[in-house]
Structure formats: C-alpha cells, structure tokens
MIDOSE-1310 file (N, C-alpha, C; in nm, 2 decimals, decimal comma, always signed):
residues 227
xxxx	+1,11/-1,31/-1,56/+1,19/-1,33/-1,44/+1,10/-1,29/-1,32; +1,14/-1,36/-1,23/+0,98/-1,33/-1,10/+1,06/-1,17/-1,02; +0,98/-1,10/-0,97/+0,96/-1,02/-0,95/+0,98/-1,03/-0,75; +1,06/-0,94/-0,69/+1,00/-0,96/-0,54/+0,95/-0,82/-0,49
xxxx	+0,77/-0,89/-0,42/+0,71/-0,76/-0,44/+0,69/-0,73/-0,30; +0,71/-0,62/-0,27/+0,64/-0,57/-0,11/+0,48/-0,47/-0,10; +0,45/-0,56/-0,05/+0,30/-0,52/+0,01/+0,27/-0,49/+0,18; +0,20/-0,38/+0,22/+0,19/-0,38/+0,34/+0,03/-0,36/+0,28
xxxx	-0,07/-0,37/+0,45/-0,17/-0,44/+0,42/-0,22/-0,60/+0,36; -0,16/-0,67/+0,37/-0,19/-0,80/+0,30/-0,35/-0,91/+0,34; -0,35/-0,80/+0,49/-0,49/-0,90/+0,58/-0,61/-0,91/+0,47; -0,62/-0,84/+0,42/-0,77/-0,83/+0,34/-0,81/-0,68/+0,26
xxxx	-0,84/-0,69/+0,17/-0,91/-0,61/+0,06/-0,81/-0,62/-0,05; -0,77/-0,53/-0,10/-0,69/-0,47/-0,20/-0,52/-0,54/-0,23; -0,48/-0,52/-0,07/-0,38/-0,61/-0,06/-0,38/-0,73/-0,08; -0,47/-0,75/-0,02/-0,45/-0,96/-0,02/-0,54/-0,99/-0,14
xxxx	-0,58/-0,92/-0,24/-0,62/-0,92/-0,39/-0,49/-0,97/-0,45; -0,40/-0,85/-0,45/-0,30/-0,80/-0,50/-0,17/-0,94/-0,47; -0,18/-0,98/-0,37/-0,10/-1,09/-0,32/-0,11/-1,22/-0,39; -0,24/-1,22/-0,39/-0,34/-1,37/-0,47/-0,26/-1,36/-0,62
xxxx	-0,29/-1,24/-0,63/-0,28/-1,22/-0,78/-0,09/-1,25/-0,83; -0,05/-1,20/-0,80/+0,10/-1,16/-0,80/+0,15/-1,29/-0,77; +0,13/-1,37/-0,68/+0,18/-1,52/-0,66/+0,17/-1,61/-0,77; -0,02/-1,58/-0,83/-0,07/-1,67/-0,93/+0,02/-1,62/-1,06
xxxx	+0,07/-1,51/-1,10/+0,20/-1,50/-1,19/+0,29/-1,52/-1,19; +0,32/-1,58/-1,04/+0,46/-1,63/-1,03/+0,57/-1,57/-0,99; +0,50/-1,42/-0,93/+0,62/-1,36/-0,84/+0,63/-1,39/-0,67; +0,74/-1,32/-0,66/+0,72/-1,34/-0,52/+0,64/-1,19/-0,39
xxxx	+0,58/-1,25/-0,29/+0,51/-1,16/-0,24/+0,60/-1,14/-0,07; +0,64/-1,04/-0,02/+0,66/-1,02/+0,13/+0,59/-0,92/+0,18; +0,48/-0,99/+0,27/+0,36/-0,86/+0,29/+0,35/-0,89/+0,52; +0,27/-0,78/+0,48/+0,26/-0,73/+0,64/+0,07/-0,72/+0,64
xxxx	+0,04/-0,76/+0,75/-0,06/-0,65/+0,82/-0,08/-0,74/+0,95; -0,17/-0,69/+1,03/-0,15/-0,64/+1,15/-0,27/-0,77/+1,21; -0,37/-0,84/+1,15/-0,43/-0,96/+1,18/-0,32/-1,11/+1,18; -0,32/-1,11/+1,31/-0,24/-1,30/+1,30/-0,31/-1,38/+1,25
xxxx	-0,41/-1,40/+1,29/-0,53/-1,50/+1,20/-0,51/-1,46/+1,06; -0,50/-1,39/+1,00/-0,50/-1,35/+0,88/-0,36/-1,38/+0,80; -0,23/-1,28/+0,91/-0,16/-1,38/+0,83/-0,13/-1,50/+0,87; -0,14/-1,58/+0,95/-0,14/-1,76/+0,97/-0,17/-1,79/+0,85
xxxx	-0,28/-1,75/+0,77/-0,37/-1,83/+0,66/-0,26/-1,81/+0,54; -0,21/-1,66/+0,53/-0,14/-1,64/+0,43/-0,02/-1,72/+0,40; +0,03/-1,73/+0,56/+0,18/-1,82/+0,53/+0,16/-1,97/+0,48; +0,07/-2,03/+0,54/-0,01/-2,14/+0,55/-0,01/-2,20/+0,37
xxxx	-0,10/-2,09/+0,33/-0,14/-2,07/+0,18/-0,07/-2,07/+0,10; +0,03/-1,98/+0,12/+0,16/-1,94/+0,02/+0,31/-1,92/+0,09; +0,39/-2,06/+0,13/+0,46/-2,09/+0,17/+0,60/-2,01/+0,08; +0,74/-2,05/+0,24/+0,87/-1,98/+0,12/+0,89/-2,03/-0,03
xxxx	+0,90/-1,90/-0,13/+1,01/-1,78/-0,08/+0,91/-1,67/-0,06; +0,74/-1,73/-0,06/+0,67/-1,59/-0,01/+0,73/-1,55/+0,16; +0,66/-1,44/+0,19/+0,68/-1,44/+0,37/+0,64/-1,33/+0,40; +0,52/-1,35/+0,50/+0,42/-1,29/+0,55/+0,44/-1,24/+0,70
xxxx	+0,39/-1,15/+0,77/+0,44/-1,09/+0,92/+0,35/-1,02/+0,92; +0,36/-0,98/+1,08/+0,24/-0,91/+1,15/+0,31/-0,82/+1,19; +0,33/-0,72/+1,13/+0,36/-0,58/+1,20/+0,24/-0,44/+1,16; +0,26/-0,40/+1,25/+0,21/-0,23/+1,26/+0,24/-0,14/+1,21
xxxx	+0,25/-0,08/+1,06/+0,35/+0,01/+1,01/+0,34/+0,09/+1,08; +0,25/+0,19/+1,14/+0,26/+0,32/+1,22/+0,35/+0,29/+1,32; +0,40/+0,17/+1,38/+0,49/+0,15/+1,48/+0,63/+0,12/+1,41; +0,74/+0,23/+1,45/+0,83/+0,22/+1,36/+0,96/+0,12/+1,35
xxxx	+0,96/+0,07/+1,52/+1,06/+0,00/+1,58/+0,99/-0,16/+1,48; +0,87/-0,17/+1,50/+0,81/-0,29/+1,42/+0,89/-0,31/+1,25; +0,85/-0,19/+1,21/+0,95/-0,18/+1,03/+1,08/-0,22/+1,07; +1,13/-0,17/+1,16/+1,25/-0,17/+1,16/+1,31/-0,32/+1,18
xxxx	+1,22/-0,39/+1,27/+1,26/-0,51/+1,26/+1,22/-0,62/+1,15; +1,11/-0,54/+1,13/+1,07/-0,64/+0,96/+1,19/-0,64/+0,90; +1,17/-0,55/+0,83/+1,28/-0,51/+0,70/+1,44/-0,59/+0,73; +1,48/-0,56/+0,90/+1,59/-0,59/+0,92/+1,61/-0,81/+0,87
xxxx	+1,51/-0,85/+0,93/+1,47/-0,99/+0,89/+1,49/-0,98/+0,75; +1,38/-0,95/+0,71/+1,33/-0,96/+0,54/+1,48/-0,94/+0,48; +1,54/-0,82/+0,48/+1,65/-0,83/+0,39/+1,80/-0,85/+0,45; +1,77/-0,98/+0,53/+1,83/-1,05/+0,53/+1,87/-1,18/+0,43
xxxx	+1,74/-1,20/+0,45/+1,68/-1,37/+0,39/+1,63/-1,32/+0,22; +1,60/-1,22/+0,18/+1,58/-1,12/+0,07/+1,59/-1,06/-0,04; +1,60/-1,03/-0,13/+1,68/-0,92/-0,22/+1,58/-0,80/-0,17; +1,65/-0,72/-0,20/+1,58/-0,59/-0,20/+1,45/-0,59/-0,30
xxxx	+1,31/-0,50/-0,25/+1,19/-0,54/-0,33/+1,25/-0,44/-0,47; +1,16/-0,51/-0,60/+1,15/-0,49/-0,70/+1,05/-0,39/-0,71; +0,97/-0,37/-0,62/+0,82/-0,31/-0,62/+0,78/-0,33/-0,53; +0,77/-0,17/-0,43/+0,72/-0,23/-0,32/+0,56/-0,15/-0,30
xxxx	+0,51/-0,19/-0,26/+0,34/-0,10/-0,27/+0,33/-0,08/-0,13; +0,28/+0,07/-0,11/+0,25/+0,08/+0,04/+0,07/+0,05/+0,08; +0,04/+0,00/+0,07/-0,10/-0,02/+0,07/-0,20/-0,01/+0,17; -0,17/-0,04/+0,30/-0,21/-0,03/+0,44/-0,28/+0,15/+0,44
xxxx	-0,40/+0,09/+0,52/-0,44/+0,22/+0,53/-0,57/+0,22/+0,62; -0,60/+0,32/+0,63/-0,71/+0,34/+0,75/-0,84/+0,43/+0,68; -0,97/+0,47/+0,74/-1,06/+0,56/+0,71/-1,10/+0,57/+0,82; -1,13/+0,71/+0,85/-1,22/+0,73/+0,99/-1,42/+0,72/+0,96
xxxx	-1,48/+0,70/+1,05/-1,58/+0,68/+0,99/-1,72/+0,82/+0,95; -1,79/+0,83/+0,87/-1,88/+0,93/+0,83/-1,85/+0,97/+0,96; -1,80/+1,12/+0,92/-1,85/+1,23/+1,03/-1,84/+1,38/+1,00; -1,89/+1,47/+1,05/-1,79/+1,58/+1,02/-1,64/+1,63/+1,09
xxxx	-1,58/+1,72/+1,06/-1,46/+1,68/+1,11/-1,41/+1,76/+1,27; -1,53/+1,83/+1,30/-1,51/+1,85/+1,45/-1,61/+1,71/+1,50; -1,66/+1,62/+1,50/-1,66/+1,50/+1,56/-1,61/+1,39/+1,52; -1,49/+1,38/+1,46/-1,40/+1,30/+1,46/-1,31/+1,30/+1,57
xxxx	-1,34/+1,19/+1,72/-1,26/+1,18/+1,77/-1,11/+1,21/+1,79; -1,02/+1,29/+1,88/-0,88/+1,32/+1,83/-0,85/+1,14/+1,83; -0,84/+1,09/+1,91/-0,74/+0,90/+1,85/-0,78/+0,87/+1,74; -0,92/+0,87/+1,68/-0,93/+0,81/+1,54/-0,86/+0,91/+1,49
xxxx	-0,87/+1,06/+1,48/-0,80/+1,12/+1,42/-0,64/+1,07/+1,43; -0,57/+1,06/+1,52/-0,45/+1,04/+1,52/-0,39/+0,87/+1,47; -0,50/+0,82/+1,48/-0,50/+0,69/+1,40/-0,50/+0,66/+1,26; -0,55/+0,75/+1,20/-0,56/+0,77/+1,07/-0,42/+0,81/+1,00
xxxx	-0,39/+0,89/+1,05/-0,26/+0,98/+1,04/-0,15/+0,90/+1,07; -0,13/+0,83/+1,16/-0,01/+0,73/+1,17/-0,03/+0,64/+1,11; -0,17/+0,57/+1,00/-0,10/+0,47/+0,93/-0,06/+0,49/+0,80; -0,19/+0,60/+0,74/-0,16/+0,69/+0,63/-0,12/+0,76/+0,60
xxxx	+0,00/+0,77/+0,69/+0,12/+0,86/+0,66/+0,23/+0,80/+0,72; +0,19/+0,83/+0,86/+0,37/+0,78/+0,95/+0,39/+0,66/+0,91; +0,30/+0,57/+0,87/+0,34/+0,42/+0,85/+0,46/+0,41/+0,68; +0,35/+0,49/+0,58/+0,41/+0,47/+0,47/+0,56/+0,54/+0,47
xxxx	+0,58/+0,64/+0,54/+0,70/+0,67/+0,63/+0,82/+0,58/+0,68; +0,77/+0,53/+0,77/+0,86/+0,41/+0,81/+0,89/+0,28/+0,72; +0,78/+0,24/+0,65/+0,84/+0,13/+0,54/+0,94/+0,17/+0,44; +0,92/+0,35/+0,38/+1,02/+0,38/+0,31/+1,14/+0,41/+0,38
xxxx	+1,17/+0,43/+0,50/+1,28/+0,50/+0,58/+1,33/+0,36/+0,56; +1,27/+0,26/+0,57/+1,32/+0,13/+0,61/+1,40/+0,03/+0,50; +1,29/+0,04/+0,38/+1,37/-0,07/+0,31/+1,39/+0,06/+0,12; +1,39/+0,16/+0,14/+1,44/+0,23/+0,02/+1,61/+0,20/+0,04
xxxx	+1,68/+0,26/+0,17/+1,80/+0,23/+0,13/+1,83/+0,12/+0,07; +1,82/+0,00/+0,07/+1,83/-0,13/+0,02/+1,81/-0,11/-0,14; +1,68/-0,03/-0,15/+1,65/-0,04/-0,28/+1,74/+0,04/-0,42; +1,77/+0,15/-0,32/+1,87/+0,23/-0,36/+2,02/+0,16/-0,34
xxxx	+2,08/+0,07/-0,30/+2,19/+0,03/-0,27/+2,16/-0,02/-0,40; +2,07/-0,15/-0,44/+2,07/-0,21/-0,56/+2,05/-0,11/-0,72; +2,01/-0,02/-0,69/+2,02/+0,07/-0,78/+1,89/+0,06/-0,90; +1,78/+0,02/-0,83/+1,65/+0,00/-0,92/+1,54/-0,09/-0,79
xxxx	+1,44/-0,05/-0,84/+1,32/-0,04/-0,76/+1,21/+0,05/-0,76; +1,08/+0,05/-0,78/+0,96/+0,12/-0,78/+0,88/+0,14/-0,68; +0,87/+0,24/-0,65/+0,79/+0,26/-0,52/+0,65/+0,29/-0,51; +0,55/+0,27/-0,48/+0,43/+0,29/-0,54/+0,38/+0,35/-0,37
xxxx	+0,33/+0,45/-0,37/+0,22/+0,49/-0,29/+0,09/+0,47/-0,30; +0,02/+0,40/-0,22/-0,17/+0,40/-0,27/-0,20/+0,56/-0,21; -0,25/+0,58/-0,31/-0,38/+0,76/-0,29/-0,49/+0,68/-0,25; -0,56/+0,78/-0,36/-0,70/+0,78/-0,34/-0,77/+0,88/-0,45
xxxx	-0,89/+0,87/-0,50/-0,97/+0,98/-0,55/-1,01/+1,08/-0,49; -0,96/+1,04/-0,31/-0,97/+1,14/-0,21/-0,87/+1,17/-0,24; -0,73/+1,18/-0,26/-0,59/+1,25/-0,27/-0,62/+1,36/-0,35; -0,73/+1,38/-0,46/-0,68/+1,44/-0,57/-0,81/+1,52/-0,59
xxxx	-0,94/+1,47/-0,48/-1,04/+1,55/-0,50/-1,08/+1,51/-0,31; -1,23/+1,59/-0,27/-1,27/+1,60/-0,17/-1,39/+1,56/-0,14; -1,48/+1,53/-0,05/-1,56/+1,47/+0,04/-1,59/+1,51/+0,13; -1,72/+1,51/+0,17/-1,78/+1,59/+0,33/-1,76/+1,45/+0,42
xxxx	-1,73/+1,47/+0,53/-1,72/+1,38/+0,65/-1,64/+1,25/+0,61; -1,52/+1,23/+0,54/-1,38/+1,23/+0,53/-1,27/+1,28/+0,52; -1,30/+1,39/+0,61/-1,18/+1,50/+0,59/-1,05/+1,44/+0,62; -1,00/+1,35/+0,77/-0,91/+1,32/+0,82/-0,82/+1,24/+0,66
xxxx	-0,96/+1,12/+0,64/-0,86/+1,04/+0,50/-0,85/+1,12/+0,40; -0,96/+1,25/+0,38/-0,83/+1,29/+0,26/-0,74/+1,38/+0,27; -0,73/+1,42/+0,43/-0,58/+1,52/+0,42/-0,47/+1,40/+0,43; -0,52/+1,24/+0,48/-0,36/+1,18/+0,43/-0,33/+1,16/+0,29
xxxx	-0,45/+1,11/+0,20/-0,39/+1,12/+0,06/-0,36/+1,19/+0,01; -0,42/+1,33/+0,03/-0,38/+1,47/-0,03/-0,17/+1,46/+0,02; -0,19/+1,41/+0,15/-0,03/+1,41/+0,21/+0,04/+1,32/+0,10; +0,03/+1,20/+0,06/+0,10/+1,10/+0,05/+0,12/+1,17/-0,11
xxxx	+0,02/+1,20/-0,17/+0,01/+1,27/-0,32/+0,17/+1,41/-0,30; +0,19/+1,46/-0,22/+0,28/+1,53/-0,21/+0,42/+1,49/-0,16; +0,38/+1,33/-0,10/+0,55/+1,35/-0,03/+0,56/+1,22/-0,11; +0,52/+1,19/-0,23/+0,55/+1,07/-0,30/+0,58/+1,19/-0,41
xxxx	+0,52/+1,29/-0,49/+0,64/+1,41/-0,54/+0,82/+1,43/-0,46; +0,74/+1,47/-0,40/+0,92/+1,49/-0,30/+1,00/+1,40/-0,28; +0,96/+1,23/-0,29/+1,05/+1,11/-0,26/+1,07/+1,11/-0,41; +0,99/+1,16/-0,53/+1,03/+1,11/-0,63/+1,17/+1,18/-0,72
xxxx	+1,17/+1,29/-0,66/+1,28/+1,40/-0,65/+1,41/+1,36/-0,57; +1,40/+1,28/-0,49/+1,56/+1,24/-0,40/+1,58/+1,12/-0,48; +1,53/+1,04/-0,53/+1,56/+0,93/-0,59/+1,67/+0,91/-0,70; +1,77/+0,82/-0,70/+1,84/+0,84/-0,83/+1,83/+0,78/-0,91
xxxx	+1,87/+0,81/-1,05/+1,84/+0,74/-1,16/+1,81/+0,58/-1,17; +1,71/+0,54/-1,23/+1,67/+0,40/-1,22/+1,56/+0,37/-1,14; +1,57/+0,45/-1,04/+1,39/+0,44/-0,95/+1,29/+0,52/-0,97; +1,16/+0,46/-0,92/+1,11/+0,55/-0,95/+0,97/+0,57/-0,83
xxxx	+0,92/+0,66/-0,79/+0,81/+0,69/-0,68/+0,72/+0,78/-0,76; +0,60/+0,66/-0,76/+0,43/+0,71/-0,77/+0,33/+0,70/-0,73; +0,27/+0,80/-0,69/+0,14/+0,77/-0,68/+0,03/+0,72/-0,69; -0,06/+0,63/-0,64/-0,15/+0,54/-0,75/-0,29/+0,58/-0,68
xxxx	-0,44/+0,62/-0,78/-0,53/+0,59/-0,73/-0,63/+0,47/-0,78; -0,63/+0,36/-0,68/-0,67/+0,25/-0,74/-0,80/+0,25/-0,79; -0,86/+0,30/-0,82/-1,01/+0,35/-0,87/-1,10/+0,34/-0,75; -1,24/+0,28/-0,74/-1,36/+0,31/-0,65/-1,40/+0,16/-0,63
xxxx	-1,35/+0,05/-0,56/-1,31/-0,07/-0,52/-1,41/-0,10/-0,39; -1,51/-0,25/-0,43/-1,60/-0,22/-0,28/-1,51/-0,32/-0,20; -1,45/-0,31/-0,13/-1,37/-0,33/+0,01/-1,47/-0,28/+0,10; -1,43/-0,32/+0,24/-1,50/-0,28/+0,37/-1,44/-0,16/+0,38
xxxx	-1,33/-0,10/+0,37/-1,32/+0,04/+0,37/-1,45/+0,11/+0,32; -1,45/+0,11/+0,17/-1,56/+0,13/+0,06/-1,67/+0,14/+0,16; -1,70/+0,00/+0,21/-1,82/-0,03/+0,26/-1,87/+0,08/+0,35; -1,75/+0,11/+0,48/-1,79/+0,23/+0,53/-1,86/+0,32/+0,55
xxxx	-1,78/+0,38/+0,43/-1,83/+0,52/+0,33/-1,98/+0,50/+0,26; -1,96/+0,40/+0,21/-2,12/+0,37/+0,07/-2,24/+0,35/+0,16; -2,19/+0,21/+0,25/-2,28/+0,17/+0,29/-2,33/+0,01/+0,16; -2,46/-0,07/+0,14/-2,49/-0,09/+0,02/-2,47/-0,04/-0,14
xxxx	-2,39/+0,09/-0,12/-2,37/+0,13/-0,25/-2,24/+0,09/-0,33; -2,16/+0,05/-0,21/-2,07/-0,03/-0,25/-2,03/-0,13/-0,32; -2,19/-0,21/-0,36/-2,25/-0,34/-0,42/-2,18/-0,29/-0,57; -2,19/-0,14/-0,58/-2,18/-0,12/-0,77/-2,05/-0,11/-0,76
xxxx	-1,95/-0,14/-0,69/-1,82/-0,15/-0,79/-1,79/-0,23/-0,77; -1,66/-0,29/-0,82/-1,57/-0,42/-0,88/-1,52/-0,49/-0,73; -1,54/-0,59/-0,70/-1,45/-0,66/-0,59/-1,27/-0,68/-0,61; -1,25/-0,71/-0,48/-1,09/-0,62/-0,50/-1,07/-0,78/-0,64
xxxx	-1,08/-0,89/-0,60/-1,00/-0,99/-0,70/-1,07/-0,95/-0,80; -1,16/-0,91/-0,87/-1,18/-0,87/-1,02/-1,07/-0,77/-1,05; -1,05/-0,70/-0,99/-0,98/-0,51/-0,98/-0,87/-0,56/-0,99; -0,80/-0,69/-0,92/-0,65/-0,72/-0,93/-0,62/-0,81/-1,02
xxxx	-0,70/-0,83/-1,16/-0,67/-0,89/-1,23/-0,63/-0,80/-1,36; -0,66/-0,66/-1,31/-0,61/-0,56/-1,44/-0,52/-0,51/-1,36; -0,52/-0,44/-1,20/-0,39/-0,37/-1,13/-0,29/-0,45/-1,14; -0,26/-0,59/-1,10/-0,11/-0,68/-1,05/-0,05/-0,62/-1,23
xxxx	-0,10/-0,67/-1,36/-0,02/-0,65/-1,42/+0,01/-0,47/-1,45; -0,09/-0,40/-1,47/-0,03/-0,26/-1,47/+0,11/-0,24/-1,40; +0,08/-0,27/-1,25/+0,18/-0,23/-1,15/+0,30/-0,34/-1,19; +0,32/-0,42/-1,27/+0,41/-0,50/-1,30/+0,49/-0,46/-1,40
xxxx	+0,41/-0,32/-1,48/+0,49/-0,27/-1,57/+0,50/-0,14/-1,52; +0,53/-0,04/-1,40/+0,58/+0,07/-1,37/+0,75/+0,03/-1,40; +0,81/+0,16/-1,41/+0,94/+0,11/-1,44/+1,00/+0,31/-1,40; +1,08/+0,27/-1,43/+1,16/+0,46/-1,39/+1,12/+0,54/-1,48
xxxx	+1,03/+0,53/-1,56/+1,01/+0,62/-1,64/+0,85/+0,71/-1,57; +0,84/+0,61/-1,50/+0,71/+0,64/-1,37/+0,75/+0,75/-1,26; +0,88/+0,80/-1,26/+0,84/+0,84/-1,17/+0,83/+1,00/-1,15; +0,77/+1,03/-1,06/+0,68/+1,14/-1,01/+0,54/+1,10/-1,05
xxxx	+0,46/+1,01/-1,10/+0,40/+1,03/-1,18/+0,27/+1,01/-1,09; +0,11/+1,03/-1,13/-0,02/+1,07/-1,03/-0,06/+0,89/-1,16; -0,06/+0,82/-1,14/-0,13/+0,70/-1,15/-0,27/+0,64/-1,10; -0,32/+0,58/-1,24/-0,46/+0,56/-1,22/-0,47/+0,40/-1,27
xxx	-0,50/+0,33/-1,18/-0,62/+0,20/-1,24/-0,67/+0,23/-1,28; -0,73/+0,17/-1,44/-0,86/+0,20/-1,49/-0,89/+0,04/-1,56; -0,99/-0,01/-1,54/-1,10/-0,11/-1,59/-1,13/-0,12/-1,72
C-alpha cells in the first residue's frame, strides 16, 4: 500500500534522492525546499498526488501555511523526514559570522521545530506515523571548524529523544545518520574528497527502503544507513 511521505529539503542532494526514489516505488512524496526553479521541475516531473512547495522551514508562519494546505488535500504523512539543513563553511568558531551562525540554527533546529509543531498533531490524531530526524556523524561525534553544524545535530540527537518520549503508542521518533554522502554540503567540508563517497541516488537506493521499514518499534532509536 503506497505510503505518504514528507520530505523537507526536496531542492537537491539527499532529499531530492530520496524523492526520486520513493516515487519510483510508488509512494507518495509532499516535499518543500526553498528553490522555485527547483521546485517547478519537481512538480513538473512528478505531478498530483505528489505536491511540492517552496517554503522556508526556519520561517514558521510559512509551515504553518504549508501544512495547513497539505492536510487539507492530504492524509496525514506516514513518514515524514526532516531533511533540510544547512552547514556553515570551514572555520573556526570565533570566525563564524554571527548570521551564518544564526542561519544554521534556524534551519537545523528551529525549522525541524516548526514542521513538527505543525504536522505531528495530524499525525498523532491518526494515531501512527514515523518521524525521522536527519543527524549527522556530526551529531554523535565532532570536528574542528564545524562547530556551529555539530552543535545542531548534537541538538536534534537530543530533542528527537525528548519527542520520542511525548509520543503515544504507535509512533515513533528517530534519529538518522545518513552515513558520509558527497552532496555539495559534503563538498564544502571535503573539498575533492568528496569524490570517495556514494552519490546521493546510489545512497537512496539502500535508504528509501530502510526508512520504508521504520515502524514504532523505532522509536527513540540513534539510526544509521549503512551500504
């Protein structure tokens, strides 16, 4: 039975892997990110009952009107992935600008914030749904001159514990670290070393189905892609 999945981030990397993928099995996808050109192509590409939007998750009045659309026309998501995220670039962390700094923080955190503020009650009305947080290897370990991105994973690693604790029976909230994926985030950080790991559509041909089998028995749980 098809699946309806929420993705934020959908513009490119991981997300719009994850989208490709999840369509080509035959579920359904309602995703966000913040390029119109980007999503134009998506809606274009993967017409209703997919449905694609340009919001800002760090802007919260934006969720709010997503969500309010979406689960109208909707069921409540089956799986929703927070995926959207930011990196500030090589630095140390007294020259990390405060706005990048504060830019990082509202998408990798306040954003993933506002999508749950927004569409869990729904999820919880229906009484089942999986909530998936993206970490990081930064969530769970550390790095010189990424401090900013890994105090949000380290965050989201703790408040996806605490969301998995309010939840009631039948849901479930986890953490995921998608492994070491060369995306332009990646790129960033590596530089050409990025070349040695998996492109996101190779990587989402083992994640879409893992994440298709989280179920309530997931939850609290610290989750890993593995190849």
């Amino acid at each position: 039975m098809p699946k309806t999945i929420l993705i934020t981030g959908v513009s490119r990397g991981l997300g719009r892997a994850l989208t490709e993928e999840f369509i080509r099995l035959g579920h359904i996808v309602i995703g966000c990110g913040r390029s119109e050109k980007e999503i134009a192509q998506l809606q274009k590409q993967f017409p209703a009952p997919n449905d694609f939007s340009v919001v800002h998750v760090a802007d919260d009045s934006q969720v709010a009107a997503w969500a309010k659309r979406i689960l109208a026309s909707h069921a409540a998501p089956d799986l929703l992935l927070n995926n959207a995220a930011l990196i500030n670039r090589n630095a140390p962390l007294w020259e990390v600008p405060a706005q990048e700094f504060s830019d990082v923080i509202d998408v990798n955190i306040k954003g993933v914030a506002n999508v749950i503020r927004h569409f869990a009650p729904a999820m919880i009305q229906q009484g089942r749904g999986v909530i998936v947080n993206f970490s990081s290897g930064w969530g769970r370990s550390t790095d010189a001159e990424v401090a900013p991105y890994c105090a949000t994973k380290w965050a989201i690693e703790g408040l996806t514990q605490s969301l998995a604790q309010e939840l009631p029976p039948g849901m479930a909230a986890a953490s995921l670290n998608p492994g070491i994926i060369n995306t332009a985030m990646l790129q960033s950080c590596f530089a050409s070393g990025a070349t040695n790991y998996p492109a996101p559509r190779e990587w989402a041909k083992t994640a879409a189905p893992f994440l298709l089998k989280t179920n309530s028995s997931d939850n609290g749980k610290q989750l890993t892609v593995r190849g």
